[in-house]
Backbone as JSON, one array per atom type, in Angstrom:
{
  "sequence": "XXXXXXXXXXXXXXXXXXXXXXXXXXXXXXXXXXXXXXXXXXXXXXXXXXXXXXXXXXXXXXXXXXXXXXXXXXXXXXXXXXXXXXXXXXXXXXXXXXXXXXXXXXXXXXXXXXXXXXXXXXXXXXXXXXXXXXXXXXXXXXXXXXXXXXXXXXXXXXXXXXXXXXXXXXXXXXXXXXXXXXXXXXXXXXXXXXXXXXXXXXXXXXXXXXXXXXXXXXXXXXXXXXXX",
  "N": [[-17.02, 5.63, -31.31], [-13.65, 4.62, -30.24], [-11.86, 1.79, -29.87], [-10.25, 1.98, -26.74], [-6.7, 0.37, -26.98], [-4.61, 0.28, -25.3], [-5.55, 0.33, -22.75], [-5.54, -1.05, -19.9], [-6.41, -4.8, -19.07], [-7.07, -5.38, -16.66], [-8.27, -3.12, -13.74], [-5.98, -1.19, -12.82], [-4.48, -1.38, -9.42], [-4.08, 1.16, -6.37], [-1.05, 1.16, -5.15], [-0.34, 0.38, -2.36], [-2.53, -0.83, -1.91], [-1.7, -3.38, -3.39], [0.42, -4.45, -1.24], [-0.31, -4.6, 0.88], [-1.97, -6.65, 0.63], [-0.87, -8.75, -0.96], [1.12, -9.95, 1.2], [-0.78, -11.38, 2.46], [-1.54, -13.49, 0.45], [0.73, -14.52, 0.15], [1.55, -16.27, 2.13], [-0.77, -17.88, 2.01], [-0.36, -19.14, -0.37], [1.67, -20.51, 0.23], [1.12, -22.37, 2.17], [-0.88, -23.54, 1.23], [0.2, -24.88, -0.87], [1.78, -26.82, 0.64], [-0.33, -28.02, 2.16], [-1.6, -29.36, -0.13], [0.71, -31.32, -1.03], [2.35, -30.83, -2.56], [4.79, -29.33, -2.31], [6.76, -29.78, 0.21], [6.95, -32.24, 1.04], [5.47, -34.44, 3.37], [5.92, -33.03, 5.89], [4.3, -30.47, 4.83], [1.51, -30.73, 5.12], [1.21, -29.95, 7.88], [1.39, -26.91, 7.85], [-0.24, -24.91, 7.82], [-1.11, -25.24, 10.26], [1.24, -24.46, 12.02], [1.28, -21.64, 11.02], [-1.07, -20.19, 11.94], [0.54, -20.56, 14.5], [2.41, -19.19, 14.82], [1.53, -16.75, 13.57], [-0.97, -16.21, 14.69], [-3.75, -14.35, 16.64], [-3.82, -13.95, 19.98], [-5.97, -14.1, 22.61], [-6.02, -14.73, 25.18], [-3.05, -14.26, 25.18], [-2.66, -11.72, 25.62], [-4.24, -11.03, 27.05], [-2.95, -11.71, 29.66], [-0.47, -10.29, 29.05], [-1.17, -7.67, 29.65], [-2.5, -7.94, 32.3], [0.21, -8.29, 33.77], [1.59, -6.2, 33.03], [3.44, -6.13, 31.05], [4.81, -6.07, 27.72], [5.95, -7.69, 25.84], [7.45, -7.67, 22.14], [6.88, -10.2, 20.62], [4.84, -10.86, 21.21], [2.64, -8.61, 21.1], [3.41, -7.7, 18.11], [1.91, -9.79, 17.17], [-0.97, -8.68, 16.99], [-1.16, -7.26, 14.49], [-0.41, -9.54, 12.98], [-2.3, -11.8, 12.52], [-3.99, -11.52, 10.7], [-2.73, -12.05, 8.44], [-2.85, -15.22, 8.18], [-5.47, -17.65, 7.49], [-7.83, -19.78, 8.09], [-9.21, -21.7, 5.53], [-8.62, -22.44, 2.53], [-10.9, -20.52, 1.08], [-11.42, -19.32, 3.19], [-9.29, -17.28, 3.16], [-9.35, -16.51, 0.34], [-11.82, -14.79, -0.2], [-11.16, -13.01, 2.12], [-9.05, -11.69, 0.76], [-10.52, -10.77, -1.49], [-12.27, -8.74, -0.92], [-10.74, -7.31, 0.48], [-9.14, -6.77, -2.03], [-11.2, -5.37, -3.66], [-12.68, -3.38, -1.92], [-10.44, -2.1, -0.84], [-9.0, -0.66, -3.56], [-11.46, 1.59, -3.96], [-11.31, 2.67, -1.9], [-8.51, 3.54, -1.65], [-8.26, 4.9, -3.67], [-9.29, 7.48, -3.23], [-8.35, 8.07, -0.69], [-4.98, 8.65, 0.27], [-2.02, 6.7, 0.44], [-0.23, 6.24, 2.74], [-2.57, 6.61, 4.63], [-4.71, 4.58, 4.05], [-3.35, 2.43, 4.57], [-3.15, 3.25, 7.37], [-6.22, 2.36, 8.39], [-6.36, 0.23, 7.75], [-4.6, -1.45, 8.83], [-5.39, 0.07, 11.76], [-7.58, -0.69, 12.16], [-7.49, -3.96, 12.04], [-5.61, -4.15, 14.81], [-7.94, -2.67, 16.85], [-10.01, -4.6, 16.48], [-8.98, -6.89, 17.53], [-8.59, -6.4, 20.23], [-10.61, -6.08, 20.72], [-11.75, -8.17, 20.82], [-10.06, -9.36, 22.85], [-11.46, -7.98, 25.15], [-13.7, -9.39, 25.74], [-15.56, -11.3, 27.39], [-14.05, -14.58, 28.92], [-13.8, -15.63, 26.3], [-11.35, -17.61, 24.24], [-10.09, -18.71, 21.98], [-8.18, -18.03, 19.19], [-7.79, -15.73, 16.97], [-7.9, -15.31, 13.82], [-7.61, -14.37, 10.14], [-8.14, -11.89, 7.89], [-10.61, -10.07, 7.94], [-11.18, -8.48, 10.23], [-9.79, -6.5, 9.43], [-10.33, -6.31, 6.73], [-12.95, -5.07, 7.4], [-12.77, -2.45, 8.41], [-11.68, -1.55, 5.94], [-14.39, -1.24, 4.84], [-15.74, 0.01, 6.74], [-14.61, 2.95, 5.93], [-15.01, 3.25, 3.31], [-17.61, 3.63, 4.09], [-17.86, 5.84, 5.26], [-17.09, 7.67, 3.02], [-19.08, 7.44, 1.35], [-21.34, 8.66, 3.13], [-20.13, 10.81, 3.47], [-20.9, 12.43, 1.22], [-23.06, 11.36, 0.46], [-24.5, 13.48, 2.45], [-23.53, 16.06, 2.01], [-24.6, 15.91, -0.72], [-27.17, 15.99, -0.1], [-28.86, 13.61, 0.27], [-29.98, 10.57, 1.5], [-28.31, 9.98, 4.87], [-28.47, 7.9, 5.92], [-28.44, 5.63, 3.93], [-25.64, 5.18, 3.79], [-25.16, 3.14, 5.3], [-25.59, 1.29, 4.14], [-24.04, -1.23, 3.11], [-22.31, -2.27, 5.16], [-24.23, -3.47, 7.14], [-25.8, -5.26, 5.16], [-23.44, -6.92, 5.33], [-23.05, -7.88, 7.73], [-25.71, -9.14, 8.1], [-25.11, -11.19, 6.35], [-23.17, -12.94, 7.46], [-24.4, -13.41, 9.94], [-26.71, -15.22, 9.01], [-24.9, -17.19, 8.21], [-23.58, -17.88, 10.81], [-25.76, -18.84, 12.01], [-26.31, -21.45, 9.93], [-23.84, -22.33, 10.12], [-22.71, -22.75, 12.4], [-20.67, -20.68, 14.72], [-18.1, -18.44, 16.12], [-17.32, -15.96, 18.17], [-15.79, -13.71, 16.42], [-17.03, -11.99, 14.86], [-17.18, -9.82, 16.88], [-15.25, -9.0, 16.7], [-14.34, -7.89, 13.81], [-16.87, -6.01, 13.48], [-15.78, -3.89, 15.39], [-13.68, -3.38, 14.09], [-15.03, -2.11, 11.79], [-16.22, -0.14, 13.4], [-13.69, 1.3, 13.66], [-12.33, 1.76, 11.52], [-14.03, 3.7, 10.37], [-14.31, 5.9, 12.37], [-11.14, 6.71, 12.1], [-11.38, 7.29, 9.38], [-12.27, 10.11, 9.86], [-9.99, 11.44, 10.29], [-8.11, 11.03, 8.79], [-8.4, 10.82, 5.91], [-9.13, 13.03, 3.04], [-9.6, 16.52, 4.01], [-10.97, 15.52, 5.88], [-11.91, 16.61, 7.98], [-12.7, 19.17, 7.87], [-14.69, 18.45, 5.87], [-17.17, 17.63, 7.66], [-17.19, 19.25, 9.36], [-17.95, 21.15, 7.79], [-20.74, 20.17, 7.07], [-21.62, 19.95, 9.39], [-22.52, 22.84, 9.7], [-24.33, 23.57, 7.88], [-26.42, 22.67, 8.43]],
  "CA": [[-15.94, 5.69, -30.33], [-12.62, 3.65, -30.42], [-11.71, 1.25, -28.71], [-8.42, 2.13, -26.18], [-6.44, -0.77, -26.48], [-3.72, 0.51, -24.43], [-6.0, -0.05, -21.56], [-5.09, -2.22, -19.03], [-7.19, -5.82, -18.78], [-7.85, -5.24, -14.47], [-8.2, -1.67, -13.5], [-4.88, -1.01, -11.86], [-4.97, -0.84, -7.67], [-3.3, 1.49, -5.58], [0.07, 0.25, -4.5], [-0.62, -0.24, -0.78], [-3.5, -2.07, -1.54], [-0.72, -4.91, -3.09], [1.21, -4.1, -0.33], [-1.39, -5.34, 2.23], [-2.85, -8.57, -0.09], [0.33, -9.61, -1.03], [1.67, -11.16, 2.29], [-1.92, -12.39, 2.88], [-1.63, -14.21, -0.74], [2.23, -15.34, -0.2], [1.11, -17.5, 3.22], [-2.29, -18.95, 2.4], [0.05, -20.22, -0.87], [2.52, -21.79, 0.96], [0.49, -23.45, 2.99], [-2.02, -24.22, 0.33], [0.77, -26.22, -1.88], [2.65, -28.1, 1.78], [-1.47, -29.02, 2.03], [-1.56, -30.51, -1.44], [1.5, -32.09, -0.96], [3.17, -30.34, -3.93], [5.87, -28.64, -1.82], [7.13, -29.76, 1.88], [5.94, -33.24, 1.54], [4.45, -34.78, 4.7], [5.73, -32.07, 6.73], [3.5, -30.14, 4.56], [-0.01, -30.75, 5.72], [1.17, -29.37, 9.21], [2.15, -25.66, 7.86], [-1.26, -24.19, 8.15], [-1.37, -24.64, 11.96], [2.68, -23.97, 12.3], [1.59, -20.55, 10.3], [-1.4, -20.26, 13.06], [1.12, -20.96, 16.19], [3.35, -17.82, 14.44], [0.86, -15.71, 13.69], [-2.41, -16.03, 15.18], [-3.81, -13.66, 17.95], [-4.1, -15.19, 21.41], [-7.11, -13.22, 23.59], [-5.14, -15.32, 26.5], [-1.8, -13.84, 25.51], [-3.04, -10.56, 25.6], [-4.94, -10.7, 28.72], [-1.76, -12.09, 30.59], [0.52, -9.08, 28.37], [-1.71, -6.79, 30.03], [-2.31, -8.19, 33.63], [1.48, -7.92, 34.0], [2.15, -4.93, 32.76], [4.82, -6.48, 30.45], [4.42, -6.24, 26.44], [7.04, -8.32, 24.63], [6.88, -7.06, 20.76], [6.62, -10.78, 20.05], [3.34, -10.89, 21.49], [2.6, -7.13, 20.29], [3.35, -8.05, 16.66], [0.28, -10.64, 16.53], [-2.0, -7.72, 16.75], [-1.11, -7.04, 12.93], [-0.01, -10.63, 12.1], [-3.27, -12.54, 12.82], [-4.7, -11.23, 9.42], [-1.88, -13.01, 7.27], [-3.46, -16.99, 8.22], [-7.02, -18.11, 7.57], [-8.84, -21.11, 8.35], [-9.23, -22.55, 4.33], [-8.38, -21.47, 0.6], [-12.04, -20.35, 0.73], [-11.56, -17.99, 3.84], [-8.57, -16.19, 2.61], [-9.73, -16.41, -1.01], [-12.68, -14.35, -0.03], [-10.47, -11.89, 2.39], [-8.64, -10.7, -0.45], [-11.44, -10.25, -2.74], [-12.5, -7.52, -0.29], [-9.42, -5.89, 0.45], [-9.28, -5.44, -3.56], [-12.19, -4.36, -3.91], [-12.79, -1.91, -0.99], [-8.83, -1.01, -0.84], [-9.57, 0.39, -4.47], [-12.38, 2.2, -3.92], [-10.71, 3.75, -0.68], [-7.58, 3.94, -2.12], [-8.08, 6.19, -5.48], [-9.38, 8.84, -2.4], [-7.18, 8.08, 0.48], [-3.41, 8.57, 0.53], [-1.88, 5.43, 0.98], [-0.21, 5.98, 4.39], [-3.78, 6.55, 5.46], [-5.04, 3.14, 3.48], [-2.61, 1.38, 5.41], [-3.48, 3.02, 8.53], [-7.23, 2.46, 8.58], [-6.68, -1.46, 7.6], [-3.7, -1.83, 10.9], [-5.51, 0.37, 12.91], [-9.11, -1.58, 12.27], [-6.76, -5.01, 12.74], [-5.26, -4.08, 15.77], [-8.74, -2.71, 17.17], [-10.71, -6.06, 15.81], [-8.04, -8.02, 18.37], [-8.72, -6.04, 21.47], [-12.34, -6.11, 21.37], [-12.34, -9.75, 20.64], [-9.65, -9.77, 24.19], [-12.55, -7.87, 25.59], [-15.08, -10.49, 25.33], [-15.1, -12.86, 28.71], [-14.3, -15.93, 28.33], [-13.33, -15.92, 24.66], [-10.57, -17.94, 24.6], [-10.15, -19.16, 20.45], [-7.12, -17.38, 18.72], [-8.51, -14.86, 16.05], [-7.06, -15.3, 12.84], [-8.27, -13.88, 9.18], [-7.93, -10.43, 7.77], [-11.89, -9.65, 8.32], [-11.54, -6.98, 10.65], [-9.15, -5.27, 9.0], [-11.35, -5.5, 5.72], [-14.46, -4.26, 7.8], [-12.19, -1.18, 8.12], [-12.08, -0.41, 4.64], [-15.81, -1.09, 4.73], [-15.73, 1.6, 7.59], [-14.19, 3.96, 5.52], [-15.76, 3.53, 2.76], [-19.32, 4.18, 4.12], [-17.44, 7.44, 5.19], [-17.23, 8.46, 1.88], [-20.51, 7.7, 0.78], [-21.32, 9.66, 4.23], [-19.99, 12.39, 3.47], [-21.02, 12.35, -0.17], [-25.0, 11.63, 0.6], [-24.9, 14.69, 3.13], [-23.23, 17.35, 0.96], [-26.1, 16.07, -1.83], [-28.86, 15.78, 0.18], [-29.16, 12.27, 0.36], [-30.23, 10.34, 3.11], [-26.97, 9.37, 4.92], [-28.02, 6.08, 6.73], [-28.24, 4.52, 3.12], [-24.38, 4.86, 3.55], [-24.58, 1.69, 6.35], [-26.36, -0.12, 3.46], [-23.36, -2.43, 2.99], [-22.17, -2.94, 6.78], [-25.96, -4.36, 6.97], [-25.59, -6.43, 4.39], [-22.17, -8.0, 5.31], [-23.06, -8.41, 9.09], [-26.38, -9.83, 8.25], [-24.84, -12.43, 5.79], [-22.48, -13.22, 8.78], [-25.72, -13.55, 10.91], [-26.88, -16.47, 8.35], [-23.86, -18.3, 8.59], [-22.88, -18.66, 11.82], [-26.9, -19.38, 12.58], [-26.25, -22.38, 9.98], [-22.71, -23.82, 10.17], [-22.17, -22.22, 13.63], [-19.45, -19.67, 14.64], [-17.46, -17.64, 17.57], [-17.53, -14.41, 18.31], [-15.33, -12.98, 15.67], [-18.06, -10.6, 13.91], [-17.17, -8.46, 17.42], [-14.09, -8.18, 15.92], [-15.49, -7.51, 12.5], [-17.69, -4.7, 13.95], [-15.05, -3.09, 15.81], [-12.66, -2.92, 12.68], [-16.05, -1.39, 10.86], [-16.03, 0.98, 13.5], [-12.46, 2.24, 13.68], [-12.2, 2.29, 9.99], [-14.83, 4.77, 10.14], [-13.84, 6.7, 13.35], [-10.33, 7.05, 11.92], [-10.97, 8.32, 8.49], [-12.11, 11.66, 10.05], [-8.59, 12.03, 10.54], [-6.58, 10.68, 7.93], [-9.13, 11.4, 5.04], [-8.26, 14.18, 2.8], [-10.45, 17.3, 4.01], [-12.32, 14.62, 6.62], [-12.86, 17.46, 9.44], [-13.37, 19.68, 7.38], [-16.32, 18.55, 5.64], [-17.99, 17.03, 8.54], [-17.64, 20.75, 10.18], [-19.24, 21.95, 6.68], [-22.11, 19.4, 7.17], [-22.61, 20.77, 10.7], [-23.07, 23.72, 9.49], [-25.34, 23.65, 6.82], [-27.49, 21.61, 9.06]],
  "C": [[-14.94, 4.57, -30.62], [-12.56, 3.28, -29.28], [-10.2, 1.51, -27.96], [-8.13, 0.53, -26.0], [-5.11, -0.6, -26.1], [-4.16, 0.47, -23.14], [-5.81, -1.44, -20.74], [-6.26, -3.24, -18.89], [-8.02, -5.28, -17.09], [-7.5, -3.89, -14.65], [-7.19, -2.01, -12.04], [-5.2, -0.33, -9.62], [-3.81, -0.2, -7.23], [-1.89, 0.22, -4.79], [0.2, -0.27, -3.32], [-1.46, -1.05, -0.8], [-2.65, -3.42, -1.61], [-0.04, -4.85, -2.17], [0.6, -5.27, 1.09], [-1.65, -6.74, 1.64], [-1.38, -9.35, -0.59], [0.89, -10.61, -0.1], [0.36, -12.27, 2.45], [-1.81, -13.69, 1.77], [-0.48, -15.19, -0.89], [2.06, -16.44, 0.54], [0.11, -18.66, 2.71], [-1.11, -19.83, 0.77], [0.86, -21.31, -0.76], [2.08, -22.49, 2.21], [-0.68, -24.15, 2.4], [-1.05, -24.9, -0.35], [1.33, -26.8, -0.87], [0.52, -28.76, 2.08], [-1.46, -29.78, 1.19], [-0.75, -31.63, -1.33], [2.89, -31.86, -1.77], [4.57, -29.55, -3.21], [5.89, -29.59, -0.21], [6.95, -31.49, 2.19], [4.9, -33.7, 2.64], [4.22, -33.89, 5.66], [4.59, -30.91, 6.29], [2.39, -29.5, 4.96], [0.1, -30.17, 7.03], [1.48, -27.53, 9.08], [1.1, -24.67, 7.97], [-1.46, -24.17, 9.8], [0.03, -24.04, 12.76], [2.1, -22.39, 11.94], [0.17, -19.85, 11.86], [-0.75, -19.77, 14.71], [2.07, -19.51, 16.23], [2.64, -16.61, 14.13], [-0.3, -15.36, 14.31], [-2.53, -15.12, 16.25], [-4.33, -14.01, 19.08], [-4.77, -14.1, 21.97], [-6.09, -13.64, 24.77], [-3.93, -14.85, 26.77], [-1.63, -12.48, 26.24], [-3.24, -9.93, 27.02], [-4.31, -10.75, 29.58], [-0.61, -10.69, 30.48], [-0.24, -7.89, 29.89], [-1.94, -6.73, 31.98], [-0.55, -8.16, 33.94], [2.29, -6.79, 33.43], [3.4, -5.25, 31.68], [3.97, -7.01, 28.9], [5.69, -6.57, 25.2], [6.57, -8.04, 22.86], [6.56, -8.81, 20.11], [5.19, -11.52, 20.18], [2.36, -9.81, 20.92], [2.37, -7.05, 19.02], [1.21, -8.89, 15.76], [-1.13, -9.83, 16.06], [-2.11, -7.42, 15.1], [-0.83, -8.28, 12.17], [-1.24, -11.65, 11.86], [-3.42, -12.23, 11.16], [-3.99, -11.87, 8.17], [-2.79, -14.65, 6.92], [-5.24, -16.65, 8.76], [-7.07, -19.41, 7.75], [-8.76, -22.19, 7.04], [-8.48, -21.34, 3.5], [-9.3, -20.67, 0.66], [-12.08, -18.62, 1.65], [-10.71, -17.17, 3.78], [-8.76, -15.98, 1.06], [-10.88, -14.78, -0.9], [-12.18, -12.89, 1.19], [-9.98, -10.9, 1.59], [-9.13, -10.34, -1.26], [-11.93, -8.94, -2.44], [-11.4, -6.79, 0.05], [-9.2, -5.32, -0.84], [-9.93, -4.56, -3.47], [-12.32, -3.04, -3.35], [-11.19, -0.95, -1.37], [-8.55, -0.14, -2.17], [-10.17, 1.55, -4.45], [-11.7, 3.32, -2.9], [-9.59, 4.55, -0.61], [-7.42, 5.2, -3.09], [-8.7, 7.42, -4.17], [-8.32, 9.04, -1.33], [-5.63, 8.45, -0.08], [-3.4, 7.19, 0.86], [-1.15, 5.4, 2.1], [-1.66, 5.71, 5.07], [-4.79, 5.18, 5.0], [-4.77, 2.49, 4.63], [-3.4, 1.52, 6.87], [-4.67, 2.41, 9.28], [-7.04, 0.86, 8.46], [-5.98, -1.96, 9.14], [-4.89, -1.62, 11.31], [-6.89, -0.39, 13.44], [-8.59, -3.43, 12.94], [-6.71, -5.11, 13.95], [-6.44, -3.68, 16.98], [-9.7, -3.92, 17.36], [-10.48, -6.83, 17.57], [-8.35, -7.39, 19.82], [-9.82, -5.78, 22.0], [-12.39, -7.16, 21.28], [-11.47, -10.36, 22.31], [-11.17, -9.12, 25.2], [-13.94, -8.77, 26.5], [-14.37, -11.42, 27.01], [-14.94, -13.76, 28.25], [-14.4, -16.68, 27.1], [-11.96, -16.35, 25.24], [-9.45, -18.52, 23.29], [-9.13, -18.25, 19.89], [-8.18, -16.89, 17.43], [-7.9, -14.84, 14.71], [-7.79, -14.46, 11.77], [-8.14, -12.11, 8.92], [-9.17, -9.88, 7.54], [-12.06, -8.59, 8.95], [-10.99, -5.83, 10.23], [-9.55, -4.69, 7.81], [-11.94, -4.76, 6.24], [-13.57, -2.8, 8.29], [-12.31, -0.52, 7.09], [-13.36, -0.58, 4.72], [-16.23, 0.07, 5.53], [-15.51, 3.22, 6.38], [-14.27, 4.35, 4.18], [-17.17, 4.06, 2.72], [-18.91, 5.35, 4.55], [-17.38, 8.03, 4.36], [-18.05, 8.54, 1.42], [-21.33, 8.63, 2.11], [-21.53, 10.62, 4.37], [-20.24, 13.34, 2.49], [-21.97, 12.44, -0.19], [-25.29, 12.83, 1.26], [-24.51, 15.88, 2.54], [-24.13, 17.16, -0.2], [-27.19, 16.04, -1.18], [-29.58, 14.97, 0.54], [-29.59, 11.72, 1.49], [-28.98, 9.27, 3.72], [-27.38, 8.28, 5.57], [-28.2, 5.08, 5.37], [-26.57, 4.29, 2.8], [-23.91, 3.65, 4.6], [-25.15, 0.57, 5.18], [-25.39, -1.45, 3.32], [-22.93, -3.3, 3.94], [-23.48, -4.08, 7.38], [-25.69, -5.43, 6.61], [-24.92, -7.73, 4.29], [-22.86, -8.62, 6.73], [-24.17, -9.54, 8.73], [-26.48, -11.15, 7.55], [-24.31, -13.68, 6.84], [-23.29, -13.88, 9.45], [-26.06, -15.3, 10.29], [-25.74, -17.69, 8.59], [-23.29, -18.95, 9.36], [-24.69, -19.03, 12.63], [-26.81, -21.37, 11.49], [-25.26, -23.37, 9.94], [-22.05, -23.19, 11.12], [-20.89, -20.97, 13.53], [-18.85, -19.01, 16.03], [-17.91, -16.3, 17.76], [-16.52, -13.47, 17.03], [-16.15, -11.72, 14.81], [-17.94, -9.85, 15.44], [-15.96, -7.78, 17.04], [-14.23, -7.31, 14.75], [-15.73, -5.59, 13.19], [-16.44, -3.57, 14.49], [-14.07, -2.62, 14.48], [-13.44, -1.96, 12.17], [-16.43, 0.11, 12.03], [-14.79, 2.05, 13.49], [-12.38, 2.38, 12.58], [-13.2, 3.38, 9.56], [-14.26, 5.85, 10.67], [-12.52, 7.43, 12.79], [-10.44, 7.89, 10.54], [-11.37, 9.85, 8.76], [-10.91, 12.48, 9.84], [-7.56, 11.98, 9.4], [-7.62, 10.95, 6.38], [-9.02, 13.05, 4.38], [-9.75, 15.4, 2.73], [-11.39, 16.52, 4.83], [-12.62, 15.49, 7.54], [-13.41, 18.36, 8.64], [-14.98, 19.79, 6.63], [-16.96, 18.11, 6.14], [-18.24, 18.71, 8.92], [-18.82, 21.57, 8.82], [-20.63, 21.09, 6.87], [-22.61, 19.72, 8.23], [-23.18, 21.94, 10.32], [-24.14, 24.27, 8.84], [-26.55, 23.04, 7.17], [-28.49, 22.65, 10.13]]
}
């Protein structure tokens, strides 16, 4: 066999996926070089919690939006902006490794309107189960729930993929498992909030939704009823 060396080094990603990791990648760098020092000087070191105060999602804002019946879009917005600003290099380093990855995988089947939608609509879900929560009070930042969407909607495809072969479909939660129960470890040893209800909720709407936006998703659920 020859070798193709017209093949691309990285296996090329759907365009929405850069679409989505891009802004996440443009922030955490300009606030990773005003940290260093290398851009912004002194003012600098303050642009990670400025980027925070502009994007983060307030449970408190929310809860007030909502008790008054009044939903300014600049409160509204946060629902999708939270996911831009992380915490370190480490925790948006590790966001975007999963939006590749999954948004690949989900992508080469999905449409990319429906990409997009399943990452928002898991976002914007994430944020209103984490207002939910009593007495949460911690602004929600990180694009985690909106990964655990594509993780949603990926175990939909293996889903729907183990039950048309035969397979046994709960080895399609094998990865949701896996992630939560890493999760589990971590915030048992360097503590944590409630954010994995966000998490979860993303991992379920990213499921829930690809019925819909998935190409042939009612359909072959109704064929799996049937054959059942």
């Amino acid at each position: 066999m020859r070798d193709n060396y017209n093949a691309p080094p990285v296996n090329p990603l759907p365009a929405v996926v850069w679409l989505l990791a891009l802004p996440i990648i443009a922030v955490e760098a300009v606030v990773a070089l005003g940290a260093s020092g290398i851009v912004g000087g002194g003012a600098g070191a303050g642009w990670r919690l400025d980027a925070w105060q502009r994007f983060a999602f307030s449970p408190d804002l929310m809860r007030a939006m909502i008790e008054t019946q009044t939903f300014p879009w600049q409160g509204m917005i946060r629902l999708v902006t939270y996911p831009l600003v992380h915490a370190t290099f480490l925790h948006a380093l590790m966001a975007v490794v999963i939006l590749l990855a999954l948004g690949k995988m989900v992508g080469e089947v999905f449409r990319p309107w429906a990409v997009a939608a399943v990452f928002l609509g898991s976002a914007v879900a994430g944020a209103l189960a984490y207002t939910a929560l009593p007495g949460v009070r911690a602004p929600l930042i990180g694009a985690y729930p909106a990964d655990y969407g594509l993780v949603g909607a990926f175990t939909f495809l293996l889903w729907t993929r183990l039950a048309t072969t035969g397979g046994n479909r709960y080895r399609a939660f094998t990865l949701i498992g896996l992630l939560l129960g890493i999760q589990l470890v971590f915030g048992l040893l360097f503590g944590g909030g409630y954010e994995w209800v966000a998490d979860l909720a993303g991992f379920v709407t990213g499921f829930l939704i690809s019925f819909a936006v998935s190409p042939g998703g009612w359909a072959r659920v109704r064929d799996m009823i049937r054959r059942r």
